[in-house]
N, C-alpha and C positions, 0 to 999 in steps of 0.2 A: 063434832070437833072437840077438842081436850084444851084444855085451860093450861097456862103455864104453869099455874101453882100446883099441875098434878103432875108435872117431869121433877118434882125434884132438886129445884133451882135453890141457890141460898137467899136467903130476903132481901140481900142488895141486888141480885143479879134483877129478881122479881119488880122489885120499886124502879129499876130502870129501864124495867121493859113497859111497866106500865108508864112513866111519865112518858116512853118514846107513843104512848097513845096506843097497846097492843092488850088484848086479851087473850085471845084464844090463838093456838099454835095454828100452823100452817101444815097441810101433808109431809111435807119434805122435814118440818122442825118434828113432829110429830113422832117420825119414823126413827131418825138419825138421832136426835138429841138420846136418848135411852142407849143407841147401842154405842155411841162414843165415850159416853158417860162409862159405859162397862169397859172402856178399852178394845175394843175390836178395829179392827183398819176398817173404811170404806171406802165405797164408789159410791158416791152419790150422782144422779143424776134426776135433773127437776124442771121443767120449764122454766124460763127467765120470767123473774116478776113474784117466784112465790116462796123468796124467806128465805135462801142457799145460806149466805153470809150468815147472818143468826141462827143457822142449823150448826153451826159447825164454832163461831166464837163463843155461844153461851155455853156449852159444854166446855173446850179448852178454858176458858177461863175460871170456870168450876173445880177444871184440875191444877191450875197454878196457883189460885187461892188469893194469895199474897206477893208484894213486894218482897225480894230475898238474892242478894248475892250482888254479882256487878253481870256475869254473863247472859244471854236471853235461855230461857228456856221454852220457846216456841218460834215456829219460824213461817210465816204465811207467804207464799210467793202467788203473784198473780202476771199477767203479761204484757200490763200496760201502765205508763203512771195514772192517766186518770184511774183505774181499778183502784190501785194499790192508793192513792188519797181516798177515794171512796172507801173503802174497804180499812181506812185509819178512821176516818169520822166515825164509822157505826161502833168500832172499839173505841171509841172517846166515850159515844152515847152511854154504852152498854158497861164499861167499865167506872164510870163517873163513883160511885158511891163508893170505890175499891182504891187501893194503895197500887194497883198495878202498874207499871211504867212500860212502852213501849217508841220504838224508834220507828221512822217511817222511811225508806232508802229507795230512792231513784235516781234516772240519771236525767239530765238536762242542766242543774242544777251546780255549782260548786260543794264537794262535799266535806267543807270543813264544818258547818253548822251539823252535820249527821255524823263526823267524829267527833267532837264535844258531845252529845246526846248519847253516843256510846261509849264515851271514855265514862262517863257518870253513871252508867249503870242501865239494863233495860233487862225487863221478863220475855215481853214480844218483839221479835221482828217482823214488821210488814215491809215487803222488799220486790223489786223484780231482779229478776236473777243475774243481770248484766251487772248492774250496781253491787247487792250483793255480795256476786264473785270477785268483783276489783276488792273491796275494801277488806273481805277474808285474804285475799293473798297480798295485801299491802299490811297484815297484820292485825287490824282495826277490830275484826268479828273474828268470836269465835264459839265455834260451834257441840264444843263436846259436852254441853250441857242439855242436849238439845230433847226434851220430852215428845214434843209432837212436831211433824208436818204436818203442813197444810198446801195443798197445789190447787187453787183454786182456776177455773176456766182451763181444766188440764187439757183438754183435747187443744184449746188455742196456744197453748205452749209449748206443745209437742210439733203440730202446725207451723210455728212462726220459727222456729230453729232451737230452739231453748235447750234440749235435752244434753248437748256436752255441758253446757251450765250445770244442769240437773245432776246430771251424773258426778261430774264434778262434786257436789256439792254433798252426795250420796255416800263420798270415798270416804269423806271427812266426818259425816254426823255418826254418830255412837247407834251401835247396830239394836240396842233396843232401846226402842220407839215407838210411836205410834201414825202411821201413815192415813190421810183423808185428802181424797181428790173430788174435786166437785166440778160440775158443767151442767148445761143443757145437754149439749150432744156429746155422746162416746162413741165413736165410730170403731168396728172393733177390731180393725188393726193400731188403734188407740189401747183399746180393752189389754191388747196383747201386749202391748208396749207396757203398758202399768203394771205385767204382770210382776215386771224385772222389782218393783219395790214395795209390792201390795203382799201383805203376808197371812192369807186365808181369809181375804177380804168378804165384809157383809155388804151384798149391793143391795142398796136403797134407789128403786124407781120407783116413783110415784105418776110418773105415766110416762108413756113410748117414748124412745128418745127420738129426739126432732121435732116434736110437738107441739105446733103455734099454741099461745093460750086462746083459748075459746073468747074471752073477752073481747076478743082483738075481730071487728069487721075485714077480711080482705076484699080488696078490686085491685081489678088488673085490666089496664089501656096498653092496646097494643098501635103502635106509634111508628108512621114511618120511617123517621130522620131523628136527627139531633134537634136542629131546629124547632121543629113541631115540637119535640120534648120541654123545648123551653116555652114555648106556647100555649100549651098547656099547664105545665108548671105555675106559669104566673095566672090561667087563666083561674084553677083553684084558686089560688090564693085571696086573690083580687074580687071573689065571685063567693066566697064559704068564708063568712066574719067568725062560725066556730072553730076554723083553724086559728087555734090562741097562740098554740104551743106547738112548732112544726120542728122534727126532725129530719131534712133532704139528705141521704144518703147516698153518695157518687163513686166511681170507681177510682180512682187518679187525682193525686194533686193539684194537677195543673186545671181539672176538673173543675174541683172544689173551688178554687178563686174564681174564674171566670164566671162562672153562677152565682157566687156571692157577689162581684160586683155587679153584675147585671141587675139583680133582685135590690141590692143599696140603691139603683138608680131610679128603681120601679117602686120600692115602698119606702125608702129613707136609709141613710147609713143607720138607722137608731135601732132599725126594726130585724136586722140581719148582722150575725156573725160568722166566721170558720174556723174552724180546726182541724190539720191534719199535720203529719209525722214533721212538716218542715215550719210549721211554728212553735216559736218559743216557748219554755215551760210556764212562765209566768201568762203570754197570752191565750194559752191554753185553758189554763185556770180561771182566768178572769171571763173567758168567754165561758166554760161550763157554768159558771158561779153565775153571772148575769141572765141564762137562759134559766137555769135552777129559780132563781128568784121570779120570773118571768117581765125581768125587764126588755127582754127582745124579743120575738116572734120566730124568728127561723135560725136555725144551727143547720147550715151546712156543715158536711162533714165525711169522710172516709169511713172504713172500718175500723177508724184507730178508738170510733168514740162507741163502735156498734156491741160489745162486751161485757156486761154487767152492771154496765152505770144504773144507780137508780136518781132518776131524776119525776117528780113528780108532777101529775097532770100535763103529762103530754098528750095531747089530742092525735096527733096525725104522726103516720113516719111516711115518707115519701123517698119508693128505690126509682131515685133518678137513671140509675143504670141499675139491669138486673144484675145481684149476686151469682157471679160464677164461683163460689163455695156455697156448695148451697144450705151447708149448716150455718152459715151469717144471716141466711135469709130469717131464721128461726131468734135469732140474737138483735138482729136491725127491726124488727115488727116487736120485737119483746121490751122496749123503749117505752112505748103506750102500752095501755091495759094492764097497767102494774096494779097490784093486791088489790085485785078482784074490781080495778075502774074500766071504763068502757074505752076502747082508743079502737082508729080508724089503720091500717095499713092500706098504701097506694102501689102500685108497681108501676113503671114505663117497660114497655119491652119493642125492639123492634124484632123483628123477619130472622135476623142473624142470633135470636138470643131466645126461641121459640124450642131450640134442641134442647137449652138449660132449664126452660119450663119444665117439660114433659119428665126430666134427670127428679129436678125440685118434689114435682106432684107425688113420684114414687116415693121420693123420700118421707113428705110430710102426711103420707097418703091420704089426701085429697085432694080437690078439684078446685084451686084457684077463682072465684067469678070472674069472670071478664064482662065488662060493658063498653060502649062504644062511646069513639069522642065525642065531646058536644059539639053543638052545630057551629056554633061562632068561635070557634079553635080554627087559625088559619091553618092549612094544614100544606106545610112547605113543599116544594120541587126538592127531590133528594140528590144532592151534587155529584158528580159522576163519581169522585177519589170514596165518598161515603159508599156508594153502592158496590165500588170493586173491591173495598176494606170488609161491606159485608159478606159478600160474595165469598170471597177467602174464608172469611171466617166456617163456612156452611160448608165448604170444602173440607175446612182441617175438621170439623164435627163428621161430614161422611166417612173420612176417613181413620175414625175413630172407631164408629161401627162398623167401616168392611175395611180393612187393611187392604184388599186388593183394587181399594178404590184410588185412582190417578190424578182425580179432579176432573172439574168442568170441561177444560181445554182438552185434555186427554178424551173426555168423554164424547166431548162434539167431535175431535177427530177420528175416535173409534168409528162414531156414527157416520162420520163421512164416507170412512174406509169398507164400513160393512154395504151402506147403498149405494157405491163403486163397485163392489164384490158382486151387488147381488145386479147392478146393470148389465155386467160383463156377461154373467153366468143365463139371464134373461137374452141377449145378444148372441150368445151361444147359444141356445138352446131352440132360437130362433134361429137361425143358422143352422144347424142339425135339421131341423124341421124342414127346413127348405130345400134340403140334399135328400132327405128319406119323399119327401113329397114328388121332386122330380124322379128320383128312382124308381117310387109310385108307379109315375107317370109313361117314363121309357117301357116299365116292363108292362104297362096297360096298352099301350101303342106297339109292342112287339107282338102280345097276344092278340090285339087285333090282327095285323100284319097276317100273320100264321092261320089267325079266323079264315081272313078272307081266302088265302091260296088253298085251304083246304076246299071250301065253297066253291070253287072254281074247277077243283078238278071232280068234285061230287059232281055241278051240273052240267058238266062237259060228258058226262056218262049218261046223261037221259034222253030218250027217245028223238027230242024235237031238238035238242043241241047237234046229235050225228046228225039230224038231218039236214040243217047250216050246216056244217062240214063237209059231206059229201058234195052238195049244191057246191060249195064254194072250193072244193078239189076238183070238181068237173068245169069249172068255168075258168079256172086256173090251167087248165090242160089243153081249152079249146085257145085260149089266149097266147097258149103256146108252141099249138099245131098251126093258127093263123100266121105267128109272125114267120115261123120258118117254109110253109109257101111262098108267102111275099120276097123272103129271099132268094128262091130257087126262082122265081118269074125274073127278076134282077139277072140272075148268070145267063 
C-alpha cells in the first residue's frame, strides 16, 4: 500500500488527510490520483466504500491551488442531493487548511441563499444538474472558466434521465478541460455514452465492475409474501441486538412509510426514520444526520439513499424488496463494509423475483447464500391479488426470454387445445381400427365361405360320396315309379 506522502500532495492537502485519520492511499486513490494529477481524462470505476471521492478531489484541488477570480473553475455533479451534501462535507474536510471556496446547488431548497454564495465568488461547484441548469440559464452560473469536470456515480446519471442536462451543460463549458467520471458500475452502453465527452480516457479499475466488497457477509431468505417479509423483518431485528446500525432498503414510496410506521410501533418512534424522493430536503437531512450520529437504529429508505453515501458503522443493509437494477444491488450492500469494516447484507426475495436473482448472480458472478427462515417466523397465507400480481410478473419475465411466449392462460389453453387434438386424433384412429378390423373380418369370413364350397365339391368326387348319390338317385326313382302306379290303379 503507498502512503499519501508519496502521490505528491502539497502539505495542507497531507495535514488534512491525516487529521481526517488516513494514512495510506486506497487502490482506486492510488491509481487515479497520479494520472489526474498529469491531466489525462478518466473512468474510474471502484467498488463503493474504497476512496472514489478523495481519488478525484485531492488531485483537482492540487490543480486549483488557490482562491482566485469570482467564477468556479471546477464543476462536480453527482445525482442526488444527499451525494452532492456528502460529497460538500469531504471538500470542507479536505480543503480546511486552503483559501478554496466552493458553492453547494440543489434543489428542494429556495435558491436565494446559493445565489448570494455565487454572487461572492466560488473555485468549486458541487451541484446536481437539474439546480445547476436553472441557475446557469437564469444567468447566476457561469461556466467558461471551467478547468475540470467531475461526473461522479455517472452510470446513475445517465440511468435517471440527466444527460439533456449534461449535454446542455457540455455546449456551454470551454472545450479544453479536463473530464473524470466515477462509479461502481459502468455498464458498457454507459461506457459508449461517455465516449461522446471522454477524450483518450485512462480507465482505472481496480477490480470487475459490479463487484460486492468482500467485506460485506451476503444471505438471502426466500419469502413467500409480503407479509412473511415483514415477519421476518422484525423477527431479525427484535432477535440480533448487533444490528446497531440497519439500513432497510424498499422499492416504492408508499413502501417505505408503511414499514416505518409498522417498525415505530414495534421498536419506538425514537429507533426508526425514512427517506425518500417525497420528503422534505430539510427532513431528509436531519434523518441522514441522526442515523450518521447513530442516534436511531433503522433508516428506511429507497434508492434515493442507496448511492455513495458514506455513512459510518453500519452493520446490516436489509433488500426488503429485491433490486430489479441489479447494479443498486452492488451500491445498497456497499452501505456496510465501508474502508475495509465488516457489515452484514440481507435480501428478501419471493418466487416472482427469483428470474432477477439468477440476471444478479451473472452479474456479480457469484453465488448469493441462501438459508432458510427461522422456525418461529410466522410464515403467512399469501392473499389471492398477491399471487396473481406474482404470477403476472413470471409471465412478463417468460416472456422476456421467449417472445413467442403468450403467458399462462394462453399456455393452459394451448394445452387444452393440443389434449383435445390429440383425444380426437386417438378417437380416430380408433375408429379406423375398427373399420380395417371389421374388413379383417368380412374378408376372413368370405375365405372361409369359398373354403368350405370348394371342400364340398372335392368330397363329392370321392368314392363313398357317389356312392350316397347313386343310393339316393335310385330311391328317388323307385319313389317315383311307385307314385305313378298308384295313379294308373285310380283311372
Amino acid at each position: 500500500m503507498m502512503l499519501f506522502e508519496d502521490l505528491k500532495l502539497n502539505r495542507q492537502l497531507l495535514n488534512a488527510v491525516a487529521d481526517m485519520g488516513y494514512e495510506y492511499a486506497t487502490p482506486i486513490q492510488e491509481q487515479a490520483i497520479p494520472q489526474i494529477m498529469a491531466g489525462h481524462d478518466i473512468l474510474g470505476i471502484a467498488q463503493t466504500g474504497t476512496g472514489k471521492t478523495a481519488a478525484y478531489l485531492l488531485p483537482v484541488l492540487m490543480k486549483i491551488k488557490y482562491a482566485q477570480g469570482i467564477l468556479p473553475r471546477a464543476v462536480i455533479t453527482a445525482p442526488t442531493r444527499e451525494l452532492v451534501l456528502q460529497i460538500s462535507d469531504n471538500l470542507k474536510e479536505l480543503s480546511k487548511n486552503t483559501d478554496l471556496r466552493f458553492a453547494t446547488l440543489y434543489g428542494g431548497v429556495g435558491p436565494k441563499y446559493q445565489k448570494e454564495v455565487l454572487a461572492n465568488g466560488v473555485d468549486i461547484v458541487v451541484a446536481t444538474p437539474g439546480r445547476m441548469l436553472d441557475l446557469y440559464l437564469a444567468g447566476l452560473l457561469m461556466f467558461k472558466h471551467i478547468e475540470v469536470l467531475i461526473i461522479d456515480e455517472a452510470d446513475k446519471m445517465m440511468d435517471m434521465g440527466f444527460m439533456p442536462q449534461i449535454r446542455r451543460m457540455l455546449e456551454v463549458l470551454p472545450r479544453k478541460r479536463q473530464n473524470l467520471l466515477f462509479s461502481a458500475t459502468f455498464a458498457p452502453k454507459v461506457e459508449l455514452l461517455a465516449a461522446e465527452f471522454l477524450e483518450y480516457p485512462v480507465k482505472v479499475e481496480v477490480s470487475p465492475q459490479a463487484t460486492p466488497v468482500e467485506t460485506v457477509t451476503q444471505i438471502l431468505y426466500e419469502v413467500p409474501n409480503f407479509k412473511t417479509k415483514v415477519n421476518l423483518l422484525l423477527h431479525l431485528l427484535q432477535h440480533n441486538p448487533d444490528m446497531s446500525r440497519v439500513f432497510v432498503f424498499v422499492r416504492t414510496r408508499l413502501i417505505a412509510e408503511n414499514i416505518s410506521k409498522y417498525l415505530e410501533r414495534k421498536l419506538g418512534v425514537a429507533n426508526v426514520r425514512v427517506i425518500h424522493a417525497n420528503k422534505g430536503q430539510n427532513t431528509r437531512i436531519n434523518a441522514m444526520d441522526a442515523f450518521r450520529e447513530g442516534e436511531i437504529r433503522v433508516l428506511v429508505a429507497t434508492d434515493v439513499a442507496a448511492r455513495g453515501l458514506d455513512i459510518p458503522h453500519v452493520t446490516h443493509v436489509i433488500n426488503f424488496d429485491f433490486p430489479v437494477i441489479y447494479e443498486d444491488y452492488v451500491h445498497r450492500i456497499g452501505r456496510t463494509g465501508r474502508a475495509q469494516a465488516l457489515g452484514a447484507a440481507i435480501t428478501f426475495m419471493n418466487k416472482s423475483e427469483r428470474w432477477h436473482l439468477n440476471h444478479l448472480q451473472k452479474l456479480i458472478r457469484m453465488t448469493v447464500p441462501q438459508e432458510s427462515i427461522p422456525g418461529d417466523v410466522y410464515i403467512e397465507e399469501t392473499p389471492v391479488e398477491e399471487e396473481q400480481d406474482m404470477l403476472r410478473q413470471i409471465d412478463d419475465q417468460r416472456k422476456k426470454d421467449d417472445p413467442t411466449f403468450q403467458g399462462a392462460f394462453h399456455e393452459k389453453k394451448n394445452a387444452v387445445k393440443i389434449a383435445a387434438t390429440k383425444a380426437r386424433t386417438a378417437k380416430a384412429t380408433a375408429k379406423n381400427n375398427t373399420k380395417v378390423g371389421k374388413k379383417i373380418a368380412a374378408r376372413a369370413a368370405q375365405g372361409a365361405s369359398k373354403t368350405k364350397s370348394k371342400s364340398a365339391v372335392i368330397t363329392a368326387g370321392t368314392p363313398k360320396a357317389k356312392g350316397r348319390t347313386f343310393k339316393a338317385n335310385t330311391m328317388a326313382i323307385g319313389a317315383t315309379a311307385k307314385r305313378q302306379t298308384g295313379n294308373r290303379g285310380k283311372s
